[in-house]
PyMOL CGO cylinders between C-alpha atoms (Angstrom):
from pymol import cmd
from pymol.cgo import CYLINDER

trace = [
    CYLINDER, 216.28, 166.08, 97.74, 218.82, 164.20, 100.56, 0.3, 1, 1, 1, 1, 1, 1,
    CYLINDER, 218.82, 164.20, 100.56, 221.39, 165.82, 98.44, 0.3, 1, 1, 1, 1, 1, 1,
    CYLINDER, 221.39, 165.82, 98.44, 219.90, 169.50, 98.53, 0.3, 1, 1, 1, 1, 1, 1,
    CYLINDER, 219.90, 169.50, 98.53, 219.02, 169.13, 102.25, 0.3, 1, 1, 1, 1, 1, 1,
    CYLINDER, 219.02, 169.13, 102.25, 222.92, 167.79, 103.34, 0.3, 1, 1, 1, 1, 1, 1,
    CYLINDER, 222.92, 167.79, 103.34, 224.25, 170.37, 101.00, 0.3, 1, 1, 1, 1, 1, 1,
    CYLINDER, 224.25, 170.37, 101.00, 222.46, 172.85, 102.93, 0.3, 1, 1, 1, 1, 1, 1,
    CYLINDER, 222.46, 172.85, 102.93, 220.32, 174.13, 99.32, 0.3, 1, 1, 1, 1, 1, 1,
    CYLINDER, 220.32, 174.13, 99.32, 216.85, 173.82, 101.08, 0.3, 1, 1, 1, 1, 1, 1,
    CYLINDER, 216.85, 173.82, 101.08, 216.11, 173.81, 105.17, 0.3, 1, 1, 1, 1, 1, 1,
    CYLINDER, 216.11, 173.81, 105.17, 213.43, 171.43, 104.89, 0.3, 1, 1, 1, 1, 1, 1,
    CYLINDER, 213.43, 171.43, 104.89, 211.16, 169.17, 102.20, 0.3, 1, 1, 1, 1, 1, 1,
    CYLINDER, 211.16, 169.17, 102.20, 207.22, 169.79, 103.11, 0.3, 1, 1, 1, 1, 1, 1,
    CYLINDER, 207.22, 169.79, 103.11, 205.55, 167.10, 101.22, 0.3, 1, 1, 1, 1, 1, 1,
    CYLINDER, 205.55, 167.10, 101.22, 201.91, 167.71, 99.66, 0.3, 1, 1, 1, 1, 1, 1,
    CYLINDER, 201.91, 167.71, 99.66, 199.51, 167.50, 100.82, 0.3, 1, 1, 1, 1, 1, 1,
    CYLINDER, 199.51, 167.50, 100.82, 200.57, 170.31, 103.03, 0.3, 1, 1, 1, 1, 1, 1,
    CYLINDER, 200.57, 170.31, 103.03, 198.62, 170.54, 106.48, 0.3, 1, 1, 1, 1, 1, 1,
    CYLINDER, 198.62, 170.54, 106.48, 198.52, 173.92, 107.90, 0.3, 1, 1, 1, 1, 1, 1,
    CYLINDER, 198.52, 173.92, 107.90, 200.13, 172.44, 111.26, 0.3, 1, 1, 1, 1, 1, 1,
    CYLINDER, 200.13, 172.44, 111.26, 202.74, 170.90, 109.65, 0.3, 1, 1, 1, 1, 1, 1,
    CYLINDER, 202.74, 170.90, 109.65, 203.23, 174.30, 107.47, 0.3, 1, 1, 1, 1, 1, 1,
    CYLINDER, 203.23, 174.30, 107.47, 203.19, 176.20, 110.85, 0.3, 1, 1, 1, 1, 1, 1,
    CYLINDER, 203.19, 176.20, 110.85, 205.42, 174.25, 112.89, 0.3, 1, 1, 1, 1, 1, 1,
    CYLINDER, 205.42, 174.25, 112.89, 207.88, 174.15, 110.11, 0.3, 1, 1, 1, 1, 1, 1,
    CYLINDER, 207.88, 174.15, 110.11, 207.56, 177.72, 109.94, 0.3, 1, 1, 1, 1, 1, 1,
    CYLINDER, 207.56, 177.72, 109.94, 208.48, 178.40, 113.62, 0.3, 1, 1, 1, 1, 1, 1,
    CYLINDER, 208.48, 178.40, 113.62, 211.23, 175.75, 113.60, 0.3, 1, 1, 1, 1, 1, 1,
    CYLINDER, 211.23, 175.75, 113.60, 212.52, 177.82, 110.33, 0.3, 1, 1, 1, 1, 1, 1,
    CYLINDER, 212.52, 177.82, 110.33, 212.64, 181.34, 112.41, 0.3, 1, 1, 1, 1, 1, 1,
    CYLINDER, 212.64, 181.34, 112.41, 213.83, 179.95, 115.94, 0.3, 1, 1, 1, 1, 1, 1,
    CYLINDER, 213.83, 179.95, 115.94, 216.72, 178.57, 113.37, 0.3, 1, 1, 1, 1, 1, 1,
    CYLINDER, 216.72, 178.57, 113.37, 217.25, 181.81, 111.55, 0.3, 1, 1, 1, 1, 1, 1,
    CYLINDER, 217.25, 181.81, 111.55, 217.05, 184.15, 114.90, 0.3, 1, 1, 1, 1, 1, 1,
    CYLINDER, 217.05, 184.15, 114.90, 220.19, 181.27, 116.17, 0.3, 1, 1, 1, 1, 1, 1,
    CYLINDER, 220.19, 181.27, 116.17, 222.12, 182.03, 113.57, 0.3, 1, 1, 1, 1, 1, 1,
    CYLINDER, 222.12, 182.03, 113.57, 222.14, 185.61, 113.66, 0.3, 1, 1, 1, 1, 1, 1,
    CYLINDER, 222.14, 185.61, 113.66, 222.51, 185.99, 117.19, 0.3, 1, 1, 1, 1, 1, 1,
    CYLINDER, 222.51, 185.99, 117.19, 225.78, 183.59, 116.71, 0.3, 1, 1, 1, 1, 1, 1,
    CYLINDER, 225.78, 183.59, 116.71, 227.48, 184.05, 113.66, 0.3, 1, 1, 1, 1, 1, 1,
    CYLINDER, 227.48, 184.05, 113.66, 229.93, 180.98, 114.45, 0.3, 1, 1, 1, 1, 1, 1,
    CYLINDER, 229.93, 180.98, 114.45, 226.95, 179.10, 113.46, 0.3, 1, 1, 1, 1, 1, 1,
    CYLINDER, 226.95, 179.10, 113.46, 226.61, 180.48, 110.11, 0.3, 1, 1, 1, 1, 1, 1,
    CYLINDER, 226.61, 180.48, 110.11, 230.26, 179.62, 108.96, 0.3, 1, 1, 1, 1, 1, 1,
    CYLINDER, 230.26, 179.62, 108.96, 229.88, 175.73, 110.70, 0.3, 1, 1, 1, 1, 1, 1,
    CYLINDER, 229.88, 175.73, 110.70, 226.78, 175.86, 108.15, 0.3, 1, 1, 1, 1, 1, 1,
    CYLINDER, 226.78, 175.86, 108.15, 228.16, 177.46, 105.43, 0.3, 1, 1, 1, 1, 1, 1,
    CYLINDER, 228.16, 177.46, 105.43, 226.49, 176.13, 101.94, 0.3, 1, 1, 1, 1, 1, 1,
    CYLINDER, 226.49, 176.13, 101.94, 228.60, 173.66, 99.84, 0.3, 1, 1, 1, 1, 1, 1,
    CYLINDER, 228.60, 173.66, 99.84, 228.43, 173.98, 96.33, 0.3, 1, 1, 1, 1, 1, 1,
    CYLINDER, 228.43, 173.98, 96.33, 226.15, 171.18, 94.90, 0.3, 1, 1, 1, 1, 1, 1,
    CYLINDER, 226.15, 171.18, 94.90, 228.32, 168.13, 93.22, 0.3, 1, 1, 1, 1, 1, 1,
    CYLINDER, 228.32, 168.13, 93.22, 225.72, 166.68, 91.21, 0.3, 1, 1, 1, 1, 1, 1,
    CYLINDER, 225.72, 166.68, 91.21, 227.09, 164.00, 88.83, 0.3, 1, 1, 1, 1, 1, 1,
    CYLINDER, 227.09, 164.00, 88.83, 225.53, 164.06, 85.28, 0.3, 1, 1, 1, 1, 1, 1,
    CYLINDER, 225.53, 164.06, 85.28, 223.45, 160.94, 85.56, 0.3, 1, 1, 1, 1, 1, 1,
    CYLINDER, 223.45, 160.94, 85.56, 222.35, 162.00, 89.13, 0.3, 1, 1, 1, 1, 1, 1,
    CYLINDER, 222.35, 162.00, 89.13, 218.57, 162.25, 89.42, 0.3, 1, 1, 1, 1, 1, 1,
    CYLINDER, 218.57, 162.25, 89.42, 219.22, 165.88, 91.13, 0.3, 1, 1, 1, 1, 1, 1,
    CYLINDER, 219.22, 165.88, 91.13, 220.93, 166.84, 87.45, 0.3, 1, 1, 1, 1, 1, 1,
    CYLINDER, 220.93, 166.84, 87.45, 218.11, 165.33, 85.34, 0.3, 1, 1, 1, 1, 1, 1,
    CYLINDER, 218.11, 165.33, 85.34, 215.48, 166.90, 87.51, 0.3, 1, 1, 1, 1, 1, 1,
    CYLINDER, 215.48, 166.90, 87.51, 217.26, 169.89, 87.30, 0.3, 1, 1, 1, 1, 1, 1,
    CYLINDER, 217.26, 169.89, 87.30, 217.72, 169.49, 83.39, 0.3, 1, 1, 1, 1, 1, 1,
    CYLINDER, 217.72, 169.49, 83.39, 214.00, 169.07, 83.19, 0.3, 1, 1, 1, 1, 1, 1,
    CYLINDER, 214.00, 169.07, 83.19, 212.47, 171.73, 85.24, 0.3, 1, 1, 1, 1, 1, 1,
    CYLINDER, 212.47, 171.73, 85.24, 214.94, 173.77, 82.77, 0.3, 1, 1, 1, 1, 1, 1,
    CYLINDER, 214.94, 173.77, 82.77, 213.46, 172.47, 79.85, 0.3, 1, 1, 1, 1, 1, 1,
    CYLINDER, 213.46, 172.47, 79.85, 209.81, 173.52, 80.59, 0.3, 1, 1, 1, 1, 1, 1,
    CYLINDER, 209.81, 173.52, 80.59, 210.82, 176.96, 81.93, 0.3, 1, 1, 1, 1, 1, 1,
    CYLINDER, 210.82, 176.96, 81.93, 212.92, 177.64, 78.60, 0.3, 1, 1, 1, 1, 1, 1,
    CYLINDER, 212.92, 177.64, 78.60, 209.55, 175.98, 76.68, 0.3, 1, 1, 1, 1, 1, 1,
    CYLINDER, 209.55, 175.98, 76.68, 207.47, 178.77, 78.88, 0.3, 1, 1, 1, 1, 1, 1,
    CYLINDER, 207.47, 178.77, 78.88, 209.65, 181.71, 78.24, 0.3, 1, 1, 1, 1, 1, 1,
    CYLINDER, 209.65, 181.71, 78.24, 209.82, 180.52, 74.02, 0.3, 1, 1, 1, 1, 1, 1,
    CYLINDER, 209.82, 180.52, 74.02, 205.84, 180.72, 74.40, 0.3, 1, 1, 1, 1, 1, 1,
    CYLINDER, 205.84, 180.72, 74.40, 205.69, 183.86, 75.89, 0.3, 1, 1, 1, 1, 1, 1,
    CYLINDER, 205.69, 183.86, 75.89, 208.17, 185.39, 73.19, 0.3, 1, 1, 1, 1, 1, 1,
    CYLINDER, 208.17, 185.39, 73.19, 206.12, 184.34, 70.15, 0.3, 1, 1, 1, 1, 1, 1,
]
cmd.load_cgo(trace, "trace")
């Protein structure tokens, strides 16, 4: 998740359980980021999104490789 967040994949991890304070402040801190951005587009290219470097025995990769496996195991399901 480090590696998502530096990389500029996700703006922020909310860990569960979720509190609804947490969720809103977050939410706020998300927009008031957002409406900075577009009112100075030099801040979009200084946080412009690298492409993720994930080495194959990286725990990123193998959590990636799994969520793939059960969505292909969904989608075989759903076809038969």
């Amino acid at each position: 998740m480090i590696e998502l967040i530096n990389q500029g994949q996700i703006y922020r991890f909310l860990p569960k359980p979720l509190s609804r304070e947490l969720l809103r402040r977050s939410l706020i801190s998300a927009l008031d980021r957002y409406r900075q951005v577009r009112a100075a587009p030099i801040l979009a290219r200084r946080h412009a999104v690298e492409e993720p470097q994930f080495a194959p025995s990286s725990l990123s990769a193998k959590l990636m490789g799994y969520w793939r496996r059960i969505r292909d195991q969904g989608r075989a399901r759903q076809g038969a």
